[in-house]
C-alpha positions, -999 to 999 in steps of 0.1 A, spaced: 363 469 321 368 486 353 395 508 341 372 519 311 344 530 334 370 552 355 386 565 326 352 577 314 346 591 350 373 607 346 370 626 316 334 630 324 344 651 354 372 671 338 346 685 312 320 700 336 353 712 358 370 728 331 357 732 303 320 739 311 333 763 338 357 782 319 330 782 287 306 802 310 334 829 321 337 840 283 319 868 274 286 859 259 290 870 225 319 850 222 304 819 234 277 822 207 302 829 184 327 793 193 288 776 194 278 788 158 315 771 148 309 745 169 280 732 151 290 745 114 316 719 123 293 692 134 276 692 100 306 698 81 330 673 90 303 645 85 294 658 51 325 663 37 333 622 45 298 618 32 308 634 -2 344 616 -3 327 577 2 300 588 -24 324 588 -48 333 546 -31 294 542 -31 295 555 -70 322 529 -79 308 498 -56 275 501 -70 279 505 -107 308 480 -104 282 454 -87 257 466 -117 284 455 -142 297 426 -123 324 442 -114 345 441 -83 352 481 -80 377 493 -58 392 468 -33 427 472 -25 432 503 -8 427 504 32 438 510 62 471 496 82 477 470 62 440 457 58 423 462 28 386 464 41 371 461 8 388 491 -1 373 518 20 405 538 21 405 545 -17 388 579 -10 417 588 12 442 575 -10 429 598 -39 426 630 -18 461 628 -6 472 619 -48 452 652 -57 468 672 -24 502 667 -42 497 672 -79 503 709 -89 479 729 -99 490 741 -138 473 774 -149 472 776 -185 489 804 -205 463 837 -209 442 826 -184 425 848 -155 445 833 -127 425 853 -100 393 842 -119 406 810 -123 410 801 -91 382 812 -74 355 792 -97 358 762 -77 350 779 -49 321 789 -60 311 759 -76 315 741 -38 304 773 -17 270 773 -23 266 734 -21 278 737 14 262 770 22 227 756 17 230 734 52 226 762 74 191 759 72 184 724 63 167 705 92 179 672 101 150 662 131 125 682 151 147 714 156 177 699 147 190 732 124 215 753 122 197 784 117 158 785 118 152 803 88 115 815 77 123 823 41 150 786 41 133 777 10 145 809 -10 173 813 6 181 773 -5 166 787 -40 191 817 -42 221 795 -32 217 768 -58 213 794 -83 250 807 -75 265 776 -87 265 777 -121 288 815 -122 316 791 -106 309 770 -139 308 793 -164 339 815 -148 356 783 -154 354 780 -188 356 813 -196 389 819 -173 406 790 -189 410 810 -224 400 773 -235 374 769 -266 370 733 -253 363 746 -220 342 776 -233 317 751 -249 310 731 -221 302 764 -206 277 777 -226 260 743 -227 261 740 -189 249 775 -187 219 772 -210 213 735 -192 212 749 -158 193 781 -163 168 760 -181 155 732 -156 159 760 -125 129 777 -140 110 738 -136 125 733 -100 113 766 -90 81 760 -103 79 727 -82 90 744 -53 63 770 -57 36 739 -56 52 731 -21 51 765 -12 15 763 -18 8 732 -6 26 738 31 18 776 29 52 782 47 87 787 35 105 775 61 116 740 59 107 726 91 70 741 86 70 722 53 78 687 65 53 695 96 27 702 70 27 668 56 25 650 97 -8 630 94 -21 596 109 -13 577 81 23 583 81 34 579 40 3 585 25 1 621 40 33 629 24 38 658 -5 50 633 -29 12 623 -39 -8 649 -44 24 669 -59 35 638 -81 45 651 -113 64 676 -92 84 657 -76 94 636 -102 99 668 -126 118 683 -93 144 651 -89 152 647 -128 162 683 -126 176 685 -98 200 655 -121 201 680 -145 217 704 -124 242 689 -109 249 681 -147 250 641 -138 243 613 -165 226 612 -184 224 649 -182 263 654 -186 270 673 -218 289 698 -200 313 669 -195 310 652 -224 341 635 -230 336 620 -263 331 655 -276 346 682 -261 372 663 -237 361 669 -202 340 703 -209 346 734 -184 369 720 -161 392 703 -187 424 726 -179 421 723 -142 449 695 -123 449 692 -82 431 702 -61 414 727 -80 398 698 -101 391 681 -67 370 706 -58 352 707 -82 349 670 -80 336 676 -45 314 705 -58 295 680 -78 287 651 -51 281 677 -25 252 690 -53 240 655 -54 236 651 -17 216 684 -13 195 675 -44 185 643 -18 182 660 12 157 689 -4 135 658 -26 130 643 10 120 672 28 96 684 7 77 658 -8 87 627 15 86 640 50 124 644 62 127 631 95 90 616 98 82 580 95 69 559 69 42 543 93 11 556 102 3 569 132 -15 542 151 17 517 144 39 537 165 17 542 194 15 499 194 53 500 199 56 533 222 68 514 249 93 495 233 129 508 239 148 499 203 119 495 183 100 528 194 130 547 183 134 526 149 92 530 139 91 566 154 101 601 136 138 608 137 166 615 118 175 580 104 144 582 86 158 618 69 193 600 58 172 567 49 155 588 21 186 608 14 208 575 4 177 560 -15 178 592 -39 214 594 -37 212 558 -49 192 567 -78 217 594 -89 246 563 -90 216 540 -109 207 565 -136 246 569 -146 249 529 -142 218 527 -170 211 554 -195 230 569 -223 238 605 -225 215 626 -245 220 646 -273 218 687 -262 184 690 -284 172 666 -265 181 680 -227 168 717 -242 135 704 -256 129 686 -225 134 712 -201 116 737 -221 92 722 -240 75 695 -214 86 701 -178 80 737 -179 43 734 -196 36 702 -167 44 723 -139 28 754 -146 -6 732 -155 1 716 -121 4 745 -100 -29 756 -113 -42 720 -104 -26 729 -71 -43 759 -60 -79 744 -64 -66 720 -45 -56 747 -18 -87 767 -23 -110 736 -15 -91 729 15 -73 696 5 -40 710 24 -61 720 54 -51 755 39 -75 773 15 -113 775 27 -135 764 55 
């Protein structure tokens, strides 16, 4: 191993040489500039993979729930490793199939609705926190901001069917449209109780707000309860998952809004979806079950303070953020494993007709609780 530990030595030394010295000789706009990319990269490399094994995770897990064997052939030189290079395998499929844009379409239109389907998925990170000051941006206002962007994604839906000069597509559309608009008014009325409850909007002020001594009992998910569930199922809703899919319903209008698009163009909006799904589990953790803070109280982690591994394992950190993350995530995969698609009356009356009149009761419930002083916020 001697060689390893010289080699390292080596390359350890060559960094602070060269590149930390020539770093510090660019002008300092441009080295905030190559550090902003720098860590846009850091999040986005990760999260793309993340969003291309989702789509494994999807097919292991309802296969196991069928008894099933899912994907198992595809890997990597010659190995098949339970097939974890089927998510490679498809992107490169996808990367070569042309993209066919229908007669009478809006090509320009046509082409940029994945986009913005995907853009605001991705855009949303910048102010996500990941640990104690782990964030891209610290953002006071992240929590609008977050609200504004998810908002955007359903114009890259509905330019999609409309572009496509498709009445198959053109349906799924206008039920997508009507779905979407309809449980965003009952997300942003749960994200209003959180608003209230943390009396910040910035992110890392929220999951600060529910710190406490007894670790998972002082979490937002409690005293907010019908919030957060109303919150996740339509946050499902959103991302038009089952069994919220009508927009895709295959059995009735084919494959809905995206039904003339091949290639990559589909594949993004493939990726558009999952990456929905994953910020749908980071944004449910944050707010009502404490991102990056443990589920153990207080007085637990002191007893093991002075442990190396186990400190870190108990203690706050961001394994506790991507624990939560991959048990909602796991949900999502669950619900399309178990329940049957509803019918459109159905989706509409729910939205409208009993999360709406919950959370607006429950906000009001809310701010006595504020003005009592239950979130350490309202009076003396």
């Amino acid at each position: 191993m001697e060689w390893l530990n010289t080699s390292i030595d080596w390359l350890t030394l060559l960094f602070q040489e060269w590149v930390v010295v020539y770093f510090q000789m660019l002008p300092e706009a441009l080295q905030t500039v190559i550090l902003i990319v720098l860590k846009i990269v850091v999040i986005m490399v990760p999260l793309m993979l993340s969003v291309a094994y989702l789509t494994l995770a999807e097919r292991k897990v309802i296969g196991s729930m069928q008894i099933r064997m899912g994907p198992n052939r595809v890997g990597f030189f010659g190995y098949s490793l339970a097939g974890f290079g089927q998510p490679i395998a498809d992107a490169v499929k996808l990367m070569f199939k042309e993209i066919i844009i229908p007669t009478g379409a809006n090509k320009y239109l046509f082409l940029t609705a994945p986009l913005l389907s995907l853009g605001p998925a991705l855009a949303a990170w910048a102010v996500l926190p990941f640990g104690e000051g782990i964030v891209l941006a610290e953002v006071n206002a992240a929590l609008l901001y977050v609200l504004a962007l998810t908002s955007v994604g359903v114009y890259g839906v509905i330019i999609a069917g409309w572009s496509s000069n498709s009445k198959y597509a053109l349906l799924g559309t206008m039920r997508s449209a009507a779905q979407i608009v309809s449980y965003e008014i009952a997300m942003g009325f749960a994200l209003v109780g959180v608003l209230m409850a943390a009396g910040s909007l910035n992110l890392g002020e929220i999951v600060n707000a529910q710190r406490g001594d007894y670790g998972i009992v002082s979490w937002f998910f409690l005293p907010l309860f019908p919030l957060f569930v109303i919150y996740f199922i339509s946050g499902v809703a959103e991302t038009n998952r089952a069994p919220f899919d009508v927009a895709e319903g295959e059995s009735e209008i084919v494959a809905g809004f995206h039904v003339d698009y091949s290639g990559m163009a589909f594949a993004v909006f493939f990726l558009a979806e999952y990456a929905n799904m994953i910020l749908i589990a980071a944004l449910t953790s944050l707010m009502f079950l404490g991102g990056w803070l443990s589920i153990f109280p207080a007085s637990w982690i002191a007893l093991v303070a002075d442990i190396p591994v186990l400190s870190w394992v108990v203690g706050d950190g961001i394994h506790w953020f991507f624990a939560k993350m991959s048990f909602f995530l796991l949900l999502f995969l669950w619900f399309r494993a178990t329940f049957p698609r509803y019918r459109y009356d159905q989706i509409m009356r729910l939205g409208w007709k009993v999360f709406i009149p919950i959370t607006i009761v429950w906000l009001l419930l809310v701010g006595v609780f504020v003005i009592q002083g239950w979130f350490g916020l309202g009076a003396a």
